[in-house]
C-alpha positions as CSV (number, residue, x, y, z in Angstrom):
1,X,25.6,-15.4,-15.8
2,X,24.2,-17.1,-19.0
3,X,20.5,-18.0,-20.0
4,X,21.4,-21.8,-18.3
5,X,22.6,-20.1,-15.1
6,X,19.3,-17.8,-14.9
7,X,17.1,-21.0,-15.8
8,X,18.6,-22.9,-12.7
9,X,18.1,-20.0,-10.4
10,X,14.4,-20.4,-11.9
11,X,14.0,-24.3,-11.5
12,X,15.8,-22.8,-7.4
13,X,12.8,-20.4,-6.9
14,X,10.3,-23.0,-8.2
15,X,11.3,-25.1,-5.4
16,X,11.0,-22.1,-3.0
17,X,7.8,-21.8,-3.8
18,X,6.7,-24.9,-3.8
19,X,7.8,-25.2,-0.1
20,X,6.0,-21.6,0.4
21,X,2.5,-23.7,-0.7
22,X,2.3,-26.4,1.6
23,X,1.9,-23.6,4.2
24,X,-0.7,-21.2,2.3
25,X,-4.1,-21.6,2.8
26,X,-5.6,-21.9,-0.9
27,X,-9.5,-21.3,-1.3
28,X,-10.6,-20.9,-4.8
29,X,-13.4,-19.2,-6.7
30,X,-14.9,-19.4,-9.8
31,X,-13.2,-23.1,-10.9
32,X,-17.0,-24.2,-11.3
33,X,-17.9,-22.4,-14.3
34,X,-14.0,-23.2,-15.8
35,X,-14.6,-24.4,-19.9
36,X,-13.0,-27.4,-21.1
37,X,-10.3,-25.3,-22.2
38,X,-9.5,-21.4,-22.1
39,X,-6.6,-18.5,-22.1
40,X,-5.9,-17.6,-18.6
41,X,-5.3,-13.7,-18.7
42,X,-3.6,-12.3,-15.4
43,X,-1.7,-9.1,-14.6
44,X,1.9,-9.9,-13.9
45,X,1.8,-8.6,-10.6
46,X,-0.7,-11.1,-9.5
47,X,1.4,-14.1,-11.1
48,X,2.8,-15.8,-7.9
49,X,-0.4,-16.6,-6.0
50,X,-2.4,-17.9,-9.6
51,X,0.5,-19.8,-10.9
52,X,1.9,-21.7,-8.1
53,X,-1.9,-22.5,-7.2
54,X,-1.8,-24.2,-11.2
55,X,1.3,-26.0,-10.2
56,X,1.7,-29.5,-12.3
57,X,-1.7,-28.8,-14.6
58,X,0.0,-29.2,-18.1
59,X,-0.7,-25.3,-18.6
60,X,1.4,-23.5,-21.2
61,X,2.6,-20.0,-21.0
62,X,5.3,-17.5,-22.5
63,X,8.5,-16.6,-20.6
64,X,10.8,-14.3,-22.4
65,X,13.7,-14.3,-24.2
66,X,16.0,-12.7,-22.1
67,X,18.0,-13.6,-18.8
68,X,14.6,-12.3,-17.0
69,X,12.7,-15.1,-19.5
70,X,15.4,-17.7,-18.6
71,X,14.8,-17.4,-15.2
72,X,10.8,-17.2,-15.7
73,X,11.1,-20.0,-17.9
74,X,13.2,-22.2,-15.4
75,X,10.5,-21.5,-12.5
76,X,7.1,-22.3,-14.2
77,X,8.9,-25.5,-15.7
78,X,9.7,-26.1,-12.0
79,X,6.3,-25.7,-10.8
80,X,4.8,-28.6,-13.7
81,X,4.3,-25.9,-16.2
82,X,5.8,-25.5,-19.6
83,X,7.1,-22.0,-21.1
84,X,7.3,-21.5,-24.5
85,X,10.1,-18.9,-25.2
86,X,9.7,-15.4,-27.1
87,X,7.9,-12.0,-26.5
88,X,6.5,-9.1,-28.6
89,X,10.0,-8.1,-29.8
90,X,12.2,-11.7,-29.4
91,X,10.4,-14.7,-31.3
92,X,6.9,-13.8,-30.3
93,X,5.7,-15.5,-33.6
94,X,7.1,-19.3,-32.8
95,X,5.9,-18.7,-29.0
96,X,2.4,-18.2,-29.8
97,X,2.8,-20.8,-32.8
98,X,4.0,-23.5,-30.4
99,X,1.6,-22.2,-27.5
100,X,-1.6,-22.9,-30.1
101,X,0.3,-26.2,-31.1
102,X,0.7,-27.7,-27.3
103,X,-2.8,-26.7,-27.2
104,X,-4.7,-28.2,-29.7
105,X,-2.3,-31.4,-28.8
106,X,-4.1,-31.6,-25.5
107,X,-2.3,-29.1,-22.8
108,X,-5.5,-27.9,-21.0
109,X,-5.2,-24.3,-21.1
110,X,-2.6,-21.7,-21.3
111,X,-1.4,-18.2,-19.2
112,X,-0.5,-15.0,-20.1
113,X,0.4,-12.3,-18.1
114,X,-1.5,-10.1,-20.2
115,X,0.6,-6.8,-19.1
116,X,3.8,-8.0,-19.5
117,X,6.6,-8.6,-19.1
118,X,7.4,-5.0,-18.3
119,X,4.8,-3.2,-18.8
120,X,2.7,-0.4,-19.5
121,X,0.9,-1.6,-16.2
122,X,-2.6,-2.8,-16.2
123,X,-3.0,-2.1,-20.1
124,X,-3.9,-5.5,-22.1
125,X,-1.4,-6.3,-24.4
126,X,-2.7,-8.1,-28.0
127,X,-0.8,-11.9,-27.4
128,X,-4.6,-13.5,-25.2
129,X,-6.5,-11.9,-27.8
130,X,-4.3,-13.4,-30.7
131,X,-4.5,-16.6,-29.0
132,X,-7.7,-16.7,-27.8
133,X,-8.8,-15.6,-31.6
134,X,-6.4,-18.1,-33.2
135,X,-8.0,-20.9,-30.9
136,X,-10.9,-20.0,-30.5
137,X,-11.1,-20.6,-27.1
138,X,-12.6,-18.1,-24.1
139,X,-10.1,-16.0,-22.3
140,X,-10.9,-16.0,-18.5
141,X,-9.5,-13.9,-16.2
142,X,-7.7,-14.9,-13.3
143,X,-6.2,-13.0,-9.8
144,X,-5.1,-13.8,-6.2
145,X,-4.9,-11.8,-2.9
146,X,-3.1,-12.4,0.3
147,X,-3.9,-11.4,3.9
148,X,0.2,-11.6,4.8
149,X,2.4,-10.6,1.7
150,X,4.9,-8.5,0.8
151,X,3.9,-5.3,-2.0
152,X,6.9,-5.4,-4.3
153,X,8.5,-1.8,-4.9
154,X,8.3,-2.5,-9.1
155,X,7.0,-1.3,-12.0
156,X,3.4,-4.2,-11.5
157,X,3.3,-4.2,-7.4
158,X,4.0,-7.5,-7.1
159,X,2.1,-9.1,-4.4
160,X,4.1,-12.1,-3.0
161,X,2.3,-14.3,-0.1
162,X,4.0,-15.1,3.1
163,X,4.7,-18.4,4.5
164,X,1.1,-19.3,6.3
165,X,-0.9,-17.0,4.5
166,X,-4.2,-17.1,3.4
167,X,-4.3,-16.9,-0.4
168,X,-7.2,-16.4,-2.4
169,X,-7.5,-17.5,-6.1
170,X,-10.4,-15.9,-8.1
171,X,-11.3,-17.4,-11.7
172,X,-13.6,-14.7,-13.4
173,X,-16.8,-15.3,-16.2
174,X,-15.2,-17.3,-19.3
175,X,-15.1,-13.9,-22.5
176,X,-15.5,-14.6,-25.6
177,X,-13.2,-12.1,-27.4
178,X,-14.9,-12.4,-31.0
179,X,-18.0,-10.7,-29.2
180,X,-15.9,-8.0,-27.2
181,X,-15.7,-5.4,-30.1
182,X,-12.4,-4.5,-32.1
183,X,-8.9,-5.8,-30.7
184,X,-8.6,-2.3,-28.5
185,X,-12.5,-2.8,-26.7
186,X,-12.0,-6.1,-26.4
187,X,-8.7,-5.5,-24.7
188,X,-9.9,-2.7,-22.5
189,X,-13.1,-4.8,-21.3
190,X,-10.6,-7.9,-20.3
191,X,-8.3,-5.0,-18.1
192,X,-11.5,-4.1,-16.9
193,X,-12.8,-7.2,-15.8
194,X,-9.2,-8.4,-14.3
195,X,-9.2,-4.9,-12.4
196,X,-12.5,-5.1,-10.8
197,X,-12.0,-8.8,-9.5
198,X,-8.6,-7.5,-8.4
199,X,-10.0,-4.6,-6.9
200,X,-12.9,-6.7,-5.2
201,X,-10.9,-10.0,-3.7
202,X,-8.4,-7.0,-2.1
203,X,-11.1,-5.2,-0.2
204,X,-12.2,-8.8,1.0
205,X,-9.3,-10.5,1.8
206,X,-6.9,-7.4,2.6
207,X,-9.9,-5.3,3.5
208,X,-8.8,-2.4,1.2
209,X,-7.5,-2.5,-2.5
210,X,-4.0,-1.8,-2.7
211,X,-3.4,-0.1,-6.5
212,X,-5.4,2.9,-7.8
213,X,-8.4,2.7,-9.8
214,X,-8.0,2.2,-13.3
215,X,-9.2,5.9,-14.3
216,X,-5.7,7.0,-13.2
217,X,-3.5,5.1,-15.3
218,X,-2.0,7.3,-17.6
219,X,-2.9,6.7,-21.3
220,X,-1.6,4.1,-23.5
221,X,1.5,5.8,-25.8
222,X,0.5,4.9,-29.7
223,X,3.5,2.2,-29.5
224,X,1.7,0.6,-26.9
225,X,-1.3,0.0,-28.2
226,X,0.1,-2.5,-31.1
């Protein structure tokens, strides 16, 4: 199947999801302290829950370009979003070129999935903390838990809500990356702050958290950490 063919099936699990949300049970936290406009950071297995919530807002984000990117690209414009293509290896440069663009012609804020798209888990990749520096605009970290989902068996244990769930979207404090340290501290105290609002909406809504702490990931290999 071609990039159009995996774009459709996209646009197909949009409107899946779409029909999933008029039977979750959204609460929010955090929206009240939400700047003008900001970089949402979230780990990609955490994107169903925050990005269907953001359905129709005007956000931007970054699908891939790949049949995997096609397909991401076809559901978030499904769901009122627009995806810029590239990635780190693919057109990364004119992604985050147009992302900046859309934003500073009005799009309200943008999304990354800050450990994606395949990985290492959990470790912060550079493209927020390009954008956010580019833009200057805060990076706030977002997450969502479910008390009936399905744990995917993949590389980010993917949590995907059930029809009639409760789902839980937590917005975390705005971060200013130009006061976070050097690109690699400033990375590390975003995966921190993602991981403990993770960690904490799991033990409330699931009552337990469901991936291990962050002092047992392995470490980052020297090709990750560009």
């Amino acid at each position: 199947m071609g990039e159009r063919g995996w774009y459709l099936v996209g646009r197909l699990v949009a409107m899946v999801f779409r029909l999933f949300a008029l039977t979750w049970r959204f609460e929010a936290r955090g929206e009240d302290r939400l700047p003008p406009s900001y970089v949402l950071a979230l780990w990609h297995g955490r994107i169903i829950g925050s990005t269907v919530y953001n359905r129709d807002s005007r956000c931007v984000t970054m699908a891939s370009q790949s049949k995997d990117g096609a397909l991401g690209a076809g559901a978030v414009d499904g769901l009122g979003l627009h995806a810029t293509r590239g990635s780190p290896s693919r057109g990364g440069r004119e992604a985050f070129v147009a992302m900046e663009r859309e934003l500073k012609a009005g799009a309200p804020f943008a999304a990354l999935t800050v450990d994606g798209p395949k990985g290492p888990w959990r470790r912060v990749k550079p493209g927020a903390l390009l954008l956010a520096r580019r833009t200057k605009l805060p990076v706030v970290p977002i997450t969502f838990s479910a008390d009936r989902f399905k744990l995917l068996r993949s590389w980010d244990m993917g949590m995907i809500p059930k029809p009639f769930a409760r789902v839980v979207v937590a917005y975390g404090a705005p971060m200013d990356v130009s006061t976070l340290g050097s690109p690699a501290e400033a990375a590390e105290a975003i995966g921190v702050a993602l991981d403990e609002l993770t960690m904490q909406l799991d033990r409330e809504v699931v009552g337990c958290e469901l991936w291990p702490p962050r002092a047992s990931l392995p470490p980052l290999a020297p090709a990750d950490r560009e």
